[in-house]
C-alpha positions, 0 to 999 in steps of 0.5 A: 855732889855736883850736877854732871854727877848727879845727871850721869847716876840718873842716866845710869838707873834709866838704862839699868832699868832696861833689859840687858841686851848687848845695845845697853850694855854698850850704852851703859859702857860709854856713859862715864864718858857721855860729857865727851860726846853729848854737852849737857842739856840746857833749858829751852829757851822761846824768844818772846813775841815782842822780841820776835815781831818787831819793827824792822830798823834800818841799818844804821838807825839808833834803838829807841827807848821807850818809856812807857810812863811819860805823862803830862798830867797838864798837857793831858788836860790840855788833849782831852780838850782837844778831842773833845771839841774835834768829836763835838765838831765831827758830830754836828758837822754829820748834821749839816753833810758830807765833811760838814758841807752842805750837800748840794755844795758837796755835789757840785764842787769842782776844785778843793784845796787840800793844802796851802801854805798860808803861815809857819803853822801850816808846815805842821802837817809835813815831815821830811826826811832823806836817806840820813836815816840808812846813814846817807848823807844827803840834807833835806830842809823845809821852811817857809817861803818869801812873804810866807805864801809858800813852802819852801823845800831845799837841801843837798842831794848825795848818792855815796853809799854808807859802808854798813855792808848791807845798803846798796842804794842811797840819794833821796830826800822826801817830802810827806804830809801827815796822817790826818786824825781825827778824836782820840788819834783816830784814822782819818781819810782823805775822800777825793772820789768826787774829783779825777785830777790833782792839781799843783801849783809848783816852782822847781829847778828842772829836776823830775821829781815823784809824786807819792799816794798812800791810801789806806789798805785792808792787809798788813803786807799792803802797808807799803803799797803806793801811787805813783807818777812823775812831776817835771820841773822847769827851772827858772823863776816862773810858776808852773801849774800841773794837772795829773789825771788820778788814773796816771798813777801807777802801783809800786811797791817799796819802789818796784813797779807792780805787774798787777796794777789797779786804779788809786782809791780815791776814797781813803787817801791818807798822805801826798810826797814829792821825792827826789832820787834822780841820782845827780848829786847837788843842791836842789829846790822845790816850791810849793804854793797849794795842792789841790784836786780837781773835777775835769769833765772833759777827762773820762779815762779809768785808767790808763795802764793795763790790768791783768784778769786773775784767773781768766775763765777758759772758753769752751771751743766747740 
């Protein structure tokens, strides 16, 4: 006996058990021919979790799998070195103050410098990327520059659209810092909230250009939250030193300017980029000499963008 007829005998005994009245009768009448009406049931099946919350993919970006064993028993070695000597670093350097500088050097500095390019190591720290990723093709390259002082970011801007069906906007290329860690591949933050101004020295072709802060964030929703605000280049061969007040930039959220605006937290910063996305397709070039930020006594606006009062209390007229 095969299971259709095995699930109509058992549908037969359960409406056979019922009281005879016409609606059973009826219903008993039609059961031969229940395959007709009603498909047979199949077991419910629950997506799993890791197939529901996943990380969203761009189109066009290729699956990647993962190997959850990859060891390197040599280069595990290698790591606990590593951390080990960042955590003893880390501890002593509690001791002497805040970011292992003494504390009256911490209160009266001015001008840090967050990055230089001062060899090929130092380009470790920075990823670029551009809309290859959503199937563009525009080209995005860094090395170093001449005499190896610099870094040198270059390549070919192209707005054509992949034909993927669902991208409707294309033409960028980035460039970011990494996320500072810290032992054991834990967050590390940026704290610039003695400062008010970033300062650059740059060399560009006269393209405008934006300038990008991440900071860390308390919501997960958040995570694409970020700062932003403009760089324009002078084309020629001269440097061009830029100061940019911290309470320039503006929130946007993945490229929309955010109606409820608040001033950056400089406390937790963790990454810096310069995107280009001016829609004039062609080879472009930016050269970087240092990123640093800076303490302007003579600056002393919060912020320059107003800010909208949530849930304004309404005053009473007498």
């Amino acid at each position: 006996m095969d299971n259709n007829s095995c699930e109509s005998s058992r549908l037969k005994c359960l409406f056979l058990s019922w009281p005879a009245s016409p609606s059973a009768r009826l219903l008993t009448s039609v059961l031969p021919h229940h395959q007709l009406l009603l498909p047979p049931l199949s077991p419910l099946t629950i997506p799993c979790r890791t197939k529901i919350q996943r990380d969203y993919r761009r189109p066009g970006q290729p699956i990647e799998n993962k190997y959850p064993l990859n060891f390197n028993f040599s280069k595990g070695i290698e790591g606990i070195k590593k951390h080990f000597t960042l955590m003893k670093d880390e501890f002593f350097g509690r001791w002497v103050g805040p970011e292992g500088k003494p504390l009256i050097e911490h209160i009266l500095e001015q001008n840090l410098v967050i990055w230089k390019f001062r060899g090929p190591e130092s380009l470790e720290q920075w990823t670029v990327s551009s809309d290859q990723e959503i199937g563009g093709q525009s080209e995005a390259h860094l090395k170093m520059g001449r005499n190896d002082n610099t870094c040198f970011l270059h390549g070919k801007l192209s707005s054509t659209i992949p034909r993927d069906g669902e991208t409707r906007y294309s033409g960028y290329c980035n460039m970011r810092s990494k996320t500072p860690k810290a032992s054991f591949d834990r967050k590390k933050h940026y704290d610039w909230s003695s400062f008010n101004t970033l300062h650059l020295r740059v060399r560009g072709d006269g393209r405008p250009w934006m300038i990008n802060i991440a900071t860390e964030t308390y919501f997960s929703h958040q995570k694409d939250d970020i700062y932003n605000y403009f760089l324009y280049t002078r084309g020629g061969p001269y440097w061009q030193e830029v100061k940019i007040p911290f309470s320039k930039f503006f929130l946007s959220h993945r490229g929309r300017i955010q109606d409820s605006q608040h001033p950056i937290w400089l406390d937790k910063v963790n990454t810096i980029g310069f995107t280009l996305g001016d829609k004039a397709d062609g080879h472009f070039q930016l050269e970087v000499d240092f990123v640093a930020v800076s303490k302007d006594y003579a600056h002393t606006e919060e912020f320059a963008y107003e800010m909208y009062e949530r849930n304004p209390k309404r005053e009473r007229i007498e």
